[in-house]
N, CA, C and O atoms as a CHARMM CRD file, in Angstrom:
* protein
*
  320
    1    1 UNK  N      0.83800  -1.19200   0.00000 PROA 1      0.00000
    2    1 UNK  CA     0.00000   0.00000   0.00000 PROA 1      0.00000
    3    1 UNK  C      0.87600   1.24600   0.00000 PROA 1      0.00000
    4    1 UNK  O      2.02900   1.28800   0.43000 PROA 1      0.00000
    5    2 UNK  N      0.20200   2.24100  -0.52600 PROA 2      0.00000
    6    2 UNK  CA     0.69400   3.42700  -0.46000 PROA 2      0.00000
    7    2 UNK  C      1.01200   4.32600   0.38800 PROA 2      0.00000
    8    2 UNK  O      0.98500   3.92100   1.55000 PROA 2      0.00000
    9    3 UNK  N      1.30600   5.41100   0.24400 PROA 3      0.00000
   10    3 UNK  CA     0.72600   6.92900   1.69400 PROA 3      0.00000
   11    3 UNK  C     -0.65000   7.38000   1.66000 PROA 3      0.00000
   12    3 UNK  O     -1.20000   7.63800   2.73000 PROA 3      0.00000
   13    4 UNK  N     -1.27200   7.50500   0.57700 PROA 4      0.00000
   14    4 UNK  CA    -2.53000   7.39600   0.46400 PROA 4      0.00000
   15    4 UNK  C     -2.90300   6.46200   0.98400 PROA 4      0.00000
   16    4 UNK  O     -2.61300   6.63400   2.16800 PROA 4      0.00000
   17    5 UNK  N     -3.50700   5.29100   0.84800 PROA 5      0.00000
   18    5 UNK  CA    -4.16600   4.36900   1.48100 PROA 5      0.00000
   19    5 UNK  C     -4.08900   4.65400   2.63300 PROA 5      0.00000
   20    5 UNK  O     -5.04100   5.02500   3.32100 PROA 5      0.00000
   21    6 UNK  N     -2.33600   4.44900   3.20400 PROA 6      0.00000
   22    6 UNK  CA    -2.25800   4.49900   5.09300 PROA 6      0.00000
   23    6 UNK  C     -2.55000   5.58200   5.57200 PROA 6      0.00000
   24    6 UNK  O     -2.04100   5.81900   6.66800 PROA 6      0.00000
   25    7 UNK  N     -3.38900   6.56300   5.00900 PROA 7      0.00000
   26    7 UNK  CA    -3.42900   8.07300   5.54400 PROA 7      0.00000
   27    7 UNK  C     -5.28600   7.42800   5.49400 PROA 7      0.00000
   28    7 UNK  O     -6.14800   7.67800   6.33600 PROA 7      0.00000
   29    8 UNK  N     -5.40000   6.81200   4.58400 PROA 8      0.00000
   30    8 UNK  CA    -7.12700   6.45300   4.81600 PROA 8      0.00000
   31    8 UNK  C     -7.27800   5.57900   5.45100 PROA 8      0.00000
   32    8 UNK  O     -8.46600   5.58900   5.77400 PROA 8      0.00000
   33    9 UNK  N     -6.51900   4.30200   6.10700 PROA 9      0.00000
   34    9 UNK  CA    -6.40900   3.11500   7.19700 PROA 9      0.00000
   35    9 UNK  C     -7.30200   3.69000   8.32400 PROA 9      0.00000
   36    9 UNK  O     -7.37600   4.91600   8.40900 PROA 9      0.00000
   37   10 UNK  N     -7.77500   3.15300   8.92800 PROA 10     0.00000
   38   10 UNK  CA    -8.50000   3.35000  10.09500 PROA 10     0.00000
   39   10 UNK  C     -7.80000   2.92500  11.74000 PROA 10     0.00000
   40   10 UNK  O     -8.27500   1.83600  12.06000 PROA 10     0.00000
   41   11 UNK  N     -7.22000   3.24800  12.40000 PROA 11     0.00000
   42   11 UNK  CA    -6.64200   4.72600  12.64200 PROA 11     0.00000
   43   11 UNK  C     -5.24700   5.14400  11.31700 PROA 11     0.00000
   44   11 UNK  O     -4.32100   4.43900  10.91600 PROA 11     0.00000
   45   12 UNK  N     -5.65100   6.57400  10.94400 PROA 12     0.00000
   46   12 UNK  CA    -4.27100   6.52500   9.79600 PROA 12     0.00000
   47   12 UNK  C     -3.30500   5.97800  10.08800 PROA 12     0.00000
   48   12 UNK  O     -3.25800   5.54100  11.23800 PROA 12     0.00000
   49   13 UNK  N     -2.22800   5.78200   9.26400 PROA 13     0.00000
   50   13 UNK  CA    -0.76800   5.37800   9.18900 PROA 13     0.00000
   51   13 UNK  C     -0.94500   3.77000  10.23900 PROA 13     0.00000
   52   13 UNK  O      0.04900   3.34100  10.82500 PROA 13     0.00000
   53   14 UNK  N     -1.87100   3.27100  10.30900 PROA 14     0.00000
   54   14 UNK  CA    -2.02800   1.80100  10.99200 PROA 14     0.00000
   55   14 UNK  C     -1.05000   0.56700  10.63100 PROA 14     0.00000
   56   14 UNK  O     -0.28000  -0.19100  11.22100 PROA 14     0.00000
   57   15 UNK  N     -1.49900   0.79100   9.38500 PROA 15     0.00000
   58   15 UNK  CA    -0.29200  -0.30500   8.75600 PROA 15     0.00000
   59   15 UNK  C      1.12900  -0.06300   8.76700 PROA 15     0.00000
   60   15 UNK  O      1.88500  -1.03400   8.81900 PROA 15     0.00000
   61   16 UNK  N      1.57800   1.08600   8.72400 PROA 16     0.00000
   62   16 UNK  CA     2.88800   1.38200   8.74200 PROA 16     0.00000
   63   16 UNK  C      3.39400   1.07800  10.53300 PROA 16     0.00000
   64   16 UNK  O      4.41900   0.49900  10.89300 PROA 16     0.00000
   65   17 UNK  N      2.50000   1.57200  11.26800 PROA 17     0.00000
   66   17 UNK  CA     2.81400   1.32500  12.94700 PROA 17     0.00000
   67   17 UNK  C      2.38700  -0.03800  12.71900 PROA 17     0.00000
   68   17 UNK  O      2.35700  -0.39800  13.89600 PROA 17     0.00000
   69   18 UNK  N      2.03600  -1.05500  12.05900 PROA 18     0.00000
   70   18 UNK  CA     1.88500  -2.42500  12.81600 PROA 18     0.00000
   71   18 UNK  C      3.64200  -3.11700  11.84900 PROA 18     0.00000
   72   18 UNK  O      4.49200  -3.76200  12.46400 PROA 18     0.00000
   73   19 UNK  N      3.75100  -2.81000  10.56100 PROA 19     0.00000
   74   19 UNK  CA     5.24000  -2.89100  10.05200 PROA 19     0.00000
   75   19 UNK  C      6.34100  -3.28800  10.96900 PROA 19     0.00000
   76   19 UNK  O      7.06100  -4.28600  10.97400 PROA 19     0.00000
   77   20 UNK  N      6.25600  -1.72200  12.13600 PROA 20     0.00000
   78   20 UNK  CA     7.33000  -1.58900  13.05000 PROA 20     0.00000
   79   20 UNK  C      7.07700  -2.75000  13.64000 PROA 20     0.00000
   80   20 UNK  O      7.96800  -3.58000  13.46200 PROA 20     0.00000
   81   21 UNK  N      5.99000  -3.17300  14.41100 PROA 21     0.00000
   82   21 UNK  CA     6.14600  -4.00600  15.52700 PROA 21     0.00000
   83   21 UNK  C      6.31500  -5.65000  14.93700 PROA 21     0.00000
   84   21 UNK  O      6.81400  -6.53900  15.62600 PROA 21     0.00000
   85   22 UNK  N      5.86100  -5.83200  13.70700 PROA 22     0.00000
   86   22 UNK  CA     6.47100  -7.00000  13.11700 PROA 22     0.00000
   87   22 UNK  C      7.92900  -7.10100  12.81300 PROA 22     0.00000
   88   22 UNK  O      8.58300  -8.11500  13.05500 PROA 22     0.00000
   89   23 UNK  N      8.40100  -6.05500  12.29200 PROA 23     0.00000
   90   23 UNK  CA     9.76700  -5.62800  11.77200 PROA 23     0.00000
   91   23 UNK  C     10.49700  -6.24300  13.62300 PROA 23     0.00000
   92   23 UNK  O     11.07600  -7.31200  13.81700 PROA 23     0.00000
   93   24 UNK  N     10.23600  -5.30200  14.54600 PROA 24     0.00000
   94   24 UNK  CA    11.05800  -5.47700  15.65900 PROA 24     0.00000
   95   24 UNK  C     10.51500  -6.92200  16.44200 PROA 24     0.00000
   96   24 UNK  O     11.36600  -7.21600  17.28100 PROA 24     0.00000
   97   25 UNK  N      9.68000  -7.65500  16.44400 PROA 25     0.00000
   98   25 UNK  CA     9.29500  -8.94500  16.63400 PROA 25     0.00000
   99   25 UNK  C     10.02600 -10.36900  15.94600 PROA 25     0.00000
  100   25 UNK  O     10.14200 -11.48500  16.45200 PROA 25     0.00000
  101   26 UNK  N     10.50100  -9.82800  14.49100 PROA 26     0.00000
  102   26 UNK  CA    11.04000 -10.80700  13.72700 PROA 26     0.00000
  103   26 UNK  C     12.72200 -10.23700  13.86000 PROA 26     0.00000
  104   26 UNK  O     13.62000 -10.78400  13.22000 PROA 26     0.00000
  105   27 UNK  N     12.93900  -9.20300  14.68000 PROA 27     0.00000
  106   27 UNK  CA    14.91300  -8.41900  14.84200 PROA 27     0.00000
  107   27 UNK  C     14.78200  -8.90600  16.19700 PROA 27     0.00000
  108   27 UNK  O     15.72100  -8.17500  16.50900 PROA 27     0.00000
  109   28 UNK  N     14.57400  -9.29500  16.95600 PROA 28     0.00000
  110   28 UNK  CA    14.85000  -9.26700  18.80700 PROA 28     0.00000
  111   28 UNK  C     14.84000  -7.76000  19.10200 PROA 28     0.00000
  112   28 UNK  O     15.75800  -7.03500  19.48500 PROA 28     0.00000
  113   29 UNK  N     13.07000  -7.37700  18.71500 PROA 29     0.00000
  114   29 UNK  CA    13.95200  -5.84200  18.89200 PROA 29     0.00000
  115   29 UNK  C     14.55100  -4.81100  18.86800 PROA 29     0.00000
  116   29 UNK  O     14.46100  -3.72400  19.43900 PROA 29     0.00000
  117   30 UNK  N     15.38400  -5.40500  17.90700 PROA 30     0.00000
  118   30 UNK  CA    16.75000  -4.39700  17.45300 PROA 30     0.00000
  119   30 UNK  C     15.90600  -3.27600  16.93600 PROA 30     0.00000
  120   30 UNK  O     15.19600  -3.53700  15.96500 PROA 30     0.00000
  121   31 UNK  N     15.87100  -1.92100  17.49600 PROA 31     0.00000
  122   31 UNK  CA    15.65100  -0.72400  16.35700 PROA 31     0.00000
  123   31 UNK  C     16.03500  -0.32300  15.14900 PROA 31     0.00000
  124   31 UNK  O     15.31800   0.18900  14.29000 PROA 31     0.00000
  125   32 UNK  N     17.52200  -0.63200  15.07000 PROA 32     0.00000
  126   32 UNK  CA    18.34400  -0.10500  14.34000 PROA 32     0.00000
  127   32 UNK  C     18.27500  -1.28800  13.23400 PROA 32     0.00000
  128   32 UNK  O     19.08700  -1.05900  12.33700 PROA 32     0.00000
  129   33 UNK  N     17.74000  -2.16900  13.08600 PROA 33     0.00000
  130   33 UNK  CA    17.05600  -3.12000  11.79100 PROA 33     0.00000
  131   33 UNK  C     15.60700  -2.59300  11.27800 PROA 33     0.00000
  132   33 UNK  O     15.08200  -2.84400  10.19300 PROA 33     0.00000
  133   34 UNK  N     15.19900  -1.95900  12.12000 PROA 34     0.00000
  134   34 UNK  CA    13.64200  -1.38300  11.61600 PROA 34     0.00000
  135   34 UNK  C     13.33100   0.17900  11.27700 PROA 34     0.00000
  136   34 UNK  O     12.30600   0.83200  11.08400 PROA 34     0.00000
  137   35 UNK  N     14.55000   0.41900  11.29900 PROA 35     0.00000
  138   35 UNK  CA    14.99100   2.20300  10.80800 PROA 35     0.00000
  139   35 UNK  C     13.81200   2.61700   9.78200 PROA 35     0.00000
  140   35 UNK  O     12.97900   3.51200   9.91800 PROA 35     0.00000
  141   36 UNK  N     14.01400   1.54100   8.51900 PROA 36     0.00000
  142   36 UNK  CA    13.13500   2.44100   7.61100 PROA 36     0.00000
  143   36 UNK  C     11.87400   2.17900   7.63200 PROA 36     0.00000
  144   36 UNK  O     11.32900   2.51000   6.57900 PROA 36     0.00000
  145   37 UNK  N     10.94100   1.55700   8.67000 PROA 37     0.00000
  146   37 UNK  CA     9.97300   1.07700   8.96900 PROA 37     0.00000
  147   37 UNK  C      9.34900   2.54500   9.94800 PROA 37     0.00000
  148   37 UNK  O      8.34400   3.25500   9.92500 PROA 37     0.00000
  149   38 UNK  N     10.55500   2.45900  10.71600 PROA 38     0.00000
  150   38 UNK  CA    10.30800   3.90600  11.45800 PROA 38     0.00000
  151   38 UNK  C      9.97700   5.04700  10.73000 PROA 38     0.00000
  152   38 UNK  O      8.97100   5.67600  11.05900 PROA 38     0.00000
  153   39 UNK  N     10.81300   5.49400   9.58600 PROA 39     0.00000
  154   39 UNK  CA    11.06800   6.53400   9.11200 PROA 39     0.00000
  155   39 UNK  C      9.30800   6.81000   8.14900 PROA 39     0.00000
  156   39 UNK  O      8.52700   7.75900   8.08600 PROA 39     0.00000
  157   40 UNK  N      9.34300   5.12800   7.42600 PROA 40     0.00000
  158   40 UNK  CA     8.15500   5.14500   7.09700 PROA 40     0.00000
  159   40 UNK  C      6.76800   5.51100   7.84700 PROA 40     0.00000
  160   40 UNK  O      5.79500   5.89900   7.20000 PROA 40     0.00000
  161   41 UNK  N      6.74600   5.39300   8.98000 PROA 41     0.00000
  162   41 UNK  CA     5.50700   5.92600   9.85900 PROA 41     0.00000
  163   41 UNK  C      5.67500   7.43500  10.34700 PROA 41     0.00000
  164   41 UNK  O      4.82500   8.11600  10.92100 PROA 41     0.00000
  165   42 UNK  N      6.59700   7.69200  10.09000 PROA 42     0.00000
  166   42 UNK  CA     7.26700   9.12900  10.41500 PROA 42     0.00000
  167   42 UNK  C      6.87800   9.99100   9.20800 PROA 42     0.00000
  168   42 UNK  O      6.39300  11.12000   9.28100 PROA 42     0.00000
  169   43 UNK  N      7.19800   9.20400   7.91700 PROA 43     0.00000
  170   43 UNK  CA     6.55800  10.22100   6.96900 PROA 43     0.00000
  171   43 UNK  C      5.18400  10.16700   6.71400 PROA 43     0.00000
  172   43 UNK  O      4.66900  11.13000   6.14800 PROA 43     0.00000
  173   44 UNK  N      4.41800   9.08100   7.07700 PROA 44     0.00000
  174   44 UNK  CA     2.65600   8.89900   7.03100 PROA 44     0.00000
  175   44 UNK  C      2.68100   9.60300   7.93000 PROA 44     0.00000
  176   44 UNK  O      2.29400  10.60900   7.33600 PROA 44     0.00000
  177   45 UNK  N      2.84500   9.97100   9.07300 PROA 45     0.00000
  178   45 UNK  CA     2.15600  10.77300  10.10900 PROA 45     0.00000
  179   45 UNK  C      2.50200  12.04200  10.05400 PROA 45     0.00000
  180   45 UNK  O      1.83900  12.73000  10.83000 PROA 45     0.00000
  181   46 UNK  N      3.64000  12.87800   9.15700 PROA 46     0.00000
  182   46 UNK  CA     3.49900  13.88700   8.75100 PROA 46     0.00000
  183   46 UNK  C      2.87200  14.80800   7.63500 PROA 46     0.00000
  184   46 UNK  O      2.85600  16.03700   7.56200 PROA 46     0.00000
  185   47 UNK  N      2.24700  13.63300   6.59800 PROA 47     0.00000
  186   47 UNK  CA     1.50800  14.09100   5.78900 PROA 47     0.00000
  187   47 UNK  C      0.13300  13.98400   6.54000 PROA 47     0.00000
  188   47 UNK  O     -0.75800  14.76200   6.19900 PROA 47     0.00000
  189   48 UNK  N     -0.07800  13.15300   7.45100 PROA 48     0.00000
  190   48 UNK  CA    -1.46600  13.13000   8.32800 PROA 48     0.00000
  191   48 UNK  C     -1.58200  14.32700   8.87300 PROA 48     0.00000
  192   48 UNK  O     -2.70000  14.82900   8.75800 PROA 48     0.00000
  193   49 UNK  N     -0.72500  14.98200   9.46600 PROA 49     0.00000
  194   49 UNK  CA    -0.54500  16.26500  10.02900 PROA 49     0.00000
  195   49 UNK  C     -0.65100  17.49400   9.22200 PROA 49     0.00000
  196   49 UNK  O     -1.13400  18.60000   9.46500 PROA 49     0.00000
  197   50 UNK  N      0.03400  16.90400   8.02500 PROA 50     0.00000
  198   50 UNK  CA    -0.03700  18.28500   6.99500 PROA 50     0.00000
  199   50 UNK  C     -1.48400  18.73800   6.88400 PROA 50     0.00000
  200   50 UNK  O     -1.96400  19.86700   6.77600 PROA 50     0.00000
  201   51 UNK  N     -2.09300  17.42100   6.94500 PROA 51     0.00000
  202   51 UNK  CA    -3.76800  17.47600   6.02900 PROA 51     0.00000
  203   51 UNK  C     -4.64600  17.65800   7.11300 PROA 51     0.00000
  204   51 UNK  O     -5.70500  18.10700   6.67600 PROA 51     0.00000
  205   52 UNK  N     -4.67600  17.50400   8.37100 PROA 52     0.00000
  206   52 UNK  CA    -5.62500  17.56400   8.87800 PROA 52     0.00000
  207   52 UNK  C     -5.46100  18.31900  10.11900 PROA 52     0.00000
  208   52 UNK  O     -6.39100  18.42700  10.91800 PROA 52     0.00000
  209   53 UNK  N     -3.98100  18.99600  10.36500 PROA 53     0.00000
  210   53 UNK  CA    -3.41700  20.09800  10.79300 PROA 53     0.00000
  211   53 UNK  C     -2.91900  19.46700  12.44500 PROA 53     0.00000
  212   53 UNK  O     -3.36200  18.41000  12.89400 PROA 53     0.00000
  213   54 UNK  N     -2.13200  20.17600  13.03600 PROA 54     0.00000
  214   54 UNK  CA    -1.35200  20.02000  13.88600 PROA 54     0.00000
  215   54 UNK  C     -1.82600  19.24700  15.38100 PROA 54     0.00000
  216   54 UNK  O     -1.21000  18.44700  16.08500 PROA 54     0.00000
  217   55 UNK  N     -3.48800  19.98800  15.56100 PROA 55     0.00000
  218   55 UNK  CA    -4.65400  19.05000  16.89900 PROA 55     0.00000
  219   55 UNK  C     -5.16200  17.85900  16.27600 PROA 55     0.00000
  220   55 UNK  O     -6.20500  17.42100  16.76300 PROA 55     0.00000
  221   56 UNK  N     -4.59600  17.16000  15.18600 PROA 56     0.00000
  222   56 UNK  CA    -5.72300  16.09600  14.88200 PROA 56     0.00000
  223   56 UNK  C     -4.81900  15.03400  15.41700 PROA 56     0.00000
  224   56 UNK  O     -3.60200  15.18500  15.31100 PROA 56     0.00000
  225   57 UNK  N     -5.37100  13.86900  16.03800 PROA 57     0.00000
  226   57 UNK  CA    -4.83600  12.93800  16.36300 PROA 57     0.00000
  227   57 UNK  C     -5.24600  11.23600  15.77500 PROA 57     0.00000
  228   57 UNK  O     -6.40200  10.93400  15.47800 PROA 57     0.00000
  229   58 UNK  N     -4.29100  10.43300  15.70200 PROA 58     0.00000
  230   58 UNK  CA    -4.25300   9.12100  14.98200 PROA 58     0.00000
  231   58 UNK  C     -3.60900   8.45100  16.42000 PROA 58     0.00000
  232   58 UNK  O     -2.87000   9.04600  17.20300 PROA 58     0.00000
  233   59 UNK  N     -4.17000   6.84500  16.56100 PROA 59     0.00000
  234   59 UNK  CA    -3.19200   6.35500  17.61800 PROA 59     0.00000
  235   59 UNK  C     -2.14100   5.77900  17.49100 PROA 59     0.00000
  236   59 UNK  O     -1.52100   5.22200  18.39700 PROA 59     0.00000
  237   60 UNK  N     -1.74100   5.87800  16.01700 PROA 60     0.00000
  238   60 UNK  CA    -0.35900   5.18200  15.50700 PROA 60     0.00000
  239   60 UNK  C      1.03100   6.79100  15.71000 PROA 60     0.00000
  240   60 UNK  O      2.22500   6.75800  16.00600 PROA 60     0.00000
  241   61 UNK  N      0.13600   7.93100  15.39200 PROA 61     0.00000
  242   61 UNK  CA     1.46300   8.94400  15.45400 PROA 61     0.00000
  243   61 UNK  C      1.18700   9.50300  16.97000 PROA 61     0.00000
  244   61 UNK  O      0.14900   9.63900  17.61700 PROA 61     0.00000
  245   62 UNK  N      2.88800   9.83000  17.32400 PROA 62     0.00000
  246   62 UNK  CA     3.06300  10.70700  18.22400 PROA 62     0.00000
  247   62 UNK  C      2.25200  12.26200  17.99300 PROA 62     0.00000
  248   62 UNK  O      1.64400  12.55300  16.96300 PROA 62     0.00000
  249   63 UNK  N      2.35800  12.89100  18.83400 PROA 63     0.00000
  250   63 UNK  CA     1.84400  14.56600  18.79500 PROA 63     0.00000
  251   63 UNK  C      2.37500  15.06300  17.85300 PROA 63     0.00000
  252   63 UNK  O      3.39400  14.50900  17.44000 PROA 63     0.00000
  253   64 UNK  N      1.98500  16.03800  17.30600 PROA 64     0.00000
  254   64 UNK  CA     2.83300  16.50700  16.04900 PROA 64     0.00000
  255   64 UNK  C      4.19600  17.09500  16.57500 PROA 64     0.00000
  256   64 UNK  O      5.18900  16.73700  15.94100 PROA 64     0.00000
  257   65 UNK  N      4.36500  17.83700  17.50600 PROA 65     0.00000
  258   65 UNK  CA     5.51400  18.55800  17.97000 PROA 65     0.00000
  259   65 UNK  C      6.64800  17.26700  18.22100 PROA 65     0.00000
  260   65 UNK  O      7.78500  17.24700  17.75100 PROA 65     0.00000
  261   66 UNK  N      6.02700  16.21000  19.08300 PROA 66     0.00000
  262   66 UNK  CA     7.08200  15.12400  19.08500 PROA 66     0.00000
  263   66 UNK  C      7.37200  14.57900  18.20500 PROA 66     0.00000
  264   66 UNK  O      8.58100  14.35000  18.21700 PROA 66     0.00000
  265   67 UNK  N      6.67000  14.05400  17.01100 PROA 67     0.00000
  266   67 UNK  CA     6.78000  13.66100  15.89800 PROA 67     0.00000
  267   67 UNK  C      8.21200  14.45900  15.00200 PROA 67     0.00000
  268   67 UNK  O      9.20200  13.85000  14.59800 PROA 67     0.00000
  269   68 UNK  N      7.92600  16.09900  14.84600 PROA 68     0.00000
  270   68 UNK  CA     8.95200  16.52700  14.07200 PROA 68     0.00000
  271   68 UNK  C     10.04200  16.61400  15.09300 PROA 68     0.00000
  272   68 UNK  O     11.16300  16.44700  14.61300 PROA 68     0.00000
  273   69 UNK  N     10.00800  16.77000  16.00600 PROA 69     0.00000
  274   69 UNK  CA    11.42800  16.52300  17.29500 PROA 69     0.00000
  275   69 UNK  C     11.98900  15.11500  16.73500 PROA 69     0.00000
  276   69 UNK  O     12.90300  15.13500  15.91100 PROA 69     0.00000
  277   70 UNK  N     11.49800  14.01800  17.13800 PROA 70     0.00000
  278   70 UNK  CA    11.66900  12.86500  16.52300 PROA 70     0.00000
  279   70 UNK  C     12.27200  12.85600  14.90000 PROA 70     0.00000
  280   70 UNK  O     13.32800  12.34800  14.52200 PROA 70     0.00000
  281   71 UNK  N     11.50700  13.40300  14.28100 PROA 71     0.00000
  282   71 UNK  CA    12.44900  13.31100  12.66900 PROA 71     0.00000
  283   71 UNK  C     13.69800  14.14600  12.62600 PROA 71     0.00000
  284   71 UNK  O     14.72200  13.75100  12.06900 PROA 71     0.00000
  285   72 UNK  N     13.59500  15.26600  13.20600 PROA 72     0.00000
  286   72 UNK  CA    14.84700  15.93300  13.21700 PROA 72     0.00000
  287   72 UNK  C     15.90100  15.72800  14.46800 PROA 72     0.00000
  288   72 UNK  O     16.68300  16.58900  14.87000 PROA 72     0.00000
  289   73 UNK  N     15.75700  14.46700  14.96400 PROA 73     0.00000
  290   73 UNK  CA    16.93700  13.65000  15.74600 PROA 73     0.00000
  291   73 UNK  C     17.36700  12.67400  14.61100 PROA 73     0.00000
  292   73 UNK  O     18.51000  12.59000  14.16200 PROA 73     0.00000
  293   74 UNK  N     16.23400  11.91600  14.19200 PROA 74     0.00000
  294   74 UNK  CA    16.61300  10.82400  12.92500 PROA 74     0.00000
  295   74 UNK  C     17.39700  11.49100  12.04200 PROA 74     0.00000
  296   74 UNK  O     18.49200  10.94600  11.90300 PROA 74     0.00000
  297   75 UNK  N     17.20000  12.70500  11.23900 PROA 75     0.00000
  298   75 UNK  CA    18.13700  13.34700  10.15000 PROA 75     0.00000
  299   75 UNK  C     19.40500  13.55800  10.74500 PROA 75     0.00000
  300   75 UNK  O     20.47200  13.20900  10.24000 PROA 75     0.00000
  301   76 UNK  N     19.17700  14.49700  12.50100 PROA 76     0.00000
  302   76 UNK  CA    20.76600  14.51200  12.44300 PROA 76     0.00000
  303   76 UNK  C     21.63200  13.37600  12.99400 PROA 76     0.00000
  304   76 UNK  O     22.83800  13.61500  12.92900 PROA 76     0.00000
  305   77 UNK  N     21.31800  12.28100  13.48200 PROA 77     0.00000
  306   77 UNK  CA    21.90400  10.95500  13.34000 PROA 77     0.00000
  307   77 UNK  C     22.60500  10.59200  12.26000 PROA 77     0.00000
  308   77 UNK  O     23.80900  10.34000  12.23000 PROA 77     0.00000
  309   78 UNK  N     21.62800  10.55800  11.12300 PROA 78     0.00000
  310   78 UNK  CA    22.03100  10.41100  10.25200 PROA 78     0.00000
  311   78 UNK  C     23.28700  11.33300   9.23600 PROA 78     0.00000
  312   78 UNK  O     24.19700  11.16100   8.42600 PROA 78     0.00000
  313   79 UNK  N     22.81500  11.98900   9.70600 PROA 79     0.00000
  314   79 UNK  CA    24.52000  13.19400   8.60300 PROA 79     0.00000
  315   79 UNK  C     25.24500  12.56200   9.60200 PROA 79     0.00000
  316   79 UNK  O     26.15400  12.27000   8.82400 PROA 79     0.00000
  317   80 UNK  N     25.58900  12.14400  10.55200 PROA 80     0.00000
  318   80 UNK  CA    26.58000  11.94800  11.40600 PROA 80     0.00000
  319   80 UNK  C     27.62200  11.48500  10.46500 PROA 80     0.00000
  320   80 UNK  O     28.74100  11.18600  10.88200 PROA 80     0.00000
């Protein structure tokens, strides 16, 4: 499925948050094997945010403020 679809899932981005917990169920865990699983629910829940603005809530995304805190730790990890 798409970003579309998981933005229409019931709660949005559902499928992408159930990904993670299969992803880390089949790693022991490991985060750092389920990175782009993460990143993927990170970008569904910011286009969820784009569209339906900053008070709307899904039970798969964090708050919006934690959410972009959260991506902009992931980016600067990453330039590391």
């Amino acid at each position: 499925m798409g970003l579309k679809e998981d933005l229409e899932s019931n709660p949005p981005c559902h499928p992408r948050a159930c990904a993670i917990q299969d992803c880390l169920a089949k790693n022991g865990y490991d985060e750092a094997k389920c990175s782009r699983y993460i990143d993927a629910l990170y970008e569904c829940c910011d286009a969820f945010y784009r569209q339906h603005g900053d008070e709307a809530t899904s039970a798969c995304c964090p708050k919006a403020s934690l959410l972009r805190l959260k991506m902009k730790q992931r980016r600067d990890e990453q330039s590391k």
